[in-house]
N, C-alpha and C positions, 0 to 999 in steps of 0.2 A: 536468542531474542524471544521476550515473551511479554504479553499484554494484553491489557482488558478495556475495548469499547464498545458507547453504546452504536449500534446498528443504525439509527439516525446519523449519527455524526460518520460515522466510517461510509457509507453508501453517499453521502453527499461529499464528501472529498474524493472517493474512486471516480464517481462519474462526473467531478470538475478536472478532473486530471484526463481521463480517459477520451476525451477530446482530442490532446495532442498527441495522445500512442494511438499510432496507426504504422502499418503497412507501408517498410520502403524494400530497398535492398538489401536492410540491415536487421534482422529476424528482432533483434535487439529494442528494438524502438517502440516494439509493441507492448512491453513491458515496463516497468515502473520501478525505480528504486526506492524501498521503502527502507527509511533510518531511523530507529526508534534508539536515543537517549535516554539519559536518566530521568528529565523529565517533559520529553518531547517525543514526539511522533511527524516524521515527516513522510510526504511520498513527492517524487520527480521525476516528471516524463520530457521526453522531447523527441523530436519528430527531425532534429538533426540541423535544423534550420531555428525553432523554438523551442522555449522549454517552458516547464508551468511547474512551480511548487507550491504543495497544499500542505499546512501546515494544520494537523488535528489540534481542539479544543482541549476538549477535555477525554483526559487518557489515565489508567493506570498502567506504570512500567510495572515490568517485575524484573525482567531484565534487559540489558540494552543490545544492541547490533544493526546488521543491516544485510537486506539481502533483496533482489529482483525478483518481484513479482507479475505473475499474468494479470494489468487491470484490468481488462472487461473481465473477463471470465471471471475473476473474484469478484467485481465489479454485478452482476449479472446474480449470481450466487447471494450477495447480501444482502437486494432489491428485494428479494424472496421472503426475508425474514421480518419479521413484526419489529417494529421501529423502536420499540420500549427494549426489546430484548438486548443483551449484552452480549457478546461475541470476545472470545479468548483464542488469540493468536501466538504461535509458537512453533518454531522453528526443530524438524526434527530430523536428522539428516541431511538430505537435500531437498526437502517438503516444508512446506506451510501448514499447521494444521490449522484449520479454521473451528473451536467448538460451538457449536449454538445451542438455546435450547434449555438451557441450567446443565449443559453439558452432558445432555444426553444425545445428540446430535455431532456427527464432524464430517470434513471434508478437507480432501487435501491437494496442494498443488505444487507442481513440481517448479522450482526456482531455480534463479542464475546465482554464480555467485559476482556479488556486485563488482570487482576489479573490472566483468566483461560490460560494466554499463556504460554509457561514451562518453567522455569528459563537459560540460558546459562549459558557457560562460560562467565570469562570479557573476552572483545573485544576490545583490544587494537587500537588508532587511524589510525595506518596505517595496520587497517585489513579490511576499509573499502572499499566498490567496487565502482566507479563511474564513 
């Protein structure tokens, strides 16, 4: 998985999502499934009881996938960065790399892989958040 947005749009969907990942029994719930298509980017939390999907505007794929991310802490991490800036996300190993900066800058975060995220309900098209 690999893509490129801007830090405005990425930082207002982590912290619309990052609402419902919270702290249960289930270490799981804290984090976010993030699914990037060929020409989509989505992320989906829930908290076991709800679920919230935020679906990114404007995205460039390079490659598609999907994998469970830490939202606050990514979340927290892109708040930091200047809102113009573009941010390049890419999956390498079992890591997130996050580049900032004109990619002089990275950070990275260690992920699930998504089989361990918990099943929803279906989620009908116009239950998306954007």
């Amino acid at each position: 998985m690999k893509f490129k947005i801007k830090v405005a749009e990425f930082s207002r969907g982590l912290n619309t999502v990052k609402r419902v990942a919270r702290r249960t029994d289930k270490v799981i719930t804290e984090n976010g499934l993030l699914i990037c298509s060929e020409d989509s980017l989505t992320i989906l939390t829930t908290d076991l009881e709800k679920s919230l999907i935020y679906k990114f505007n404007s995205i460039e794929v390079i490659k598609s996938g999907s994998i469970v991310i830490p939202v606050k802490m990514m979340a927290e991490l892109v708040d930091t960065l200047a809102d113009e800036d573009i941010v390049e996300c890419q999956i390498k190993g079992s890591k997130l790399i996050l580049s900032y900066n004109d990619n002089r800058n990275s950070s990275s975060f260690i992920t699930v892989d998504p089989e361990a995220f918990p099943e929803v309900g279906v989620i009908e098209a116009n239950d998306y958040v954007t």
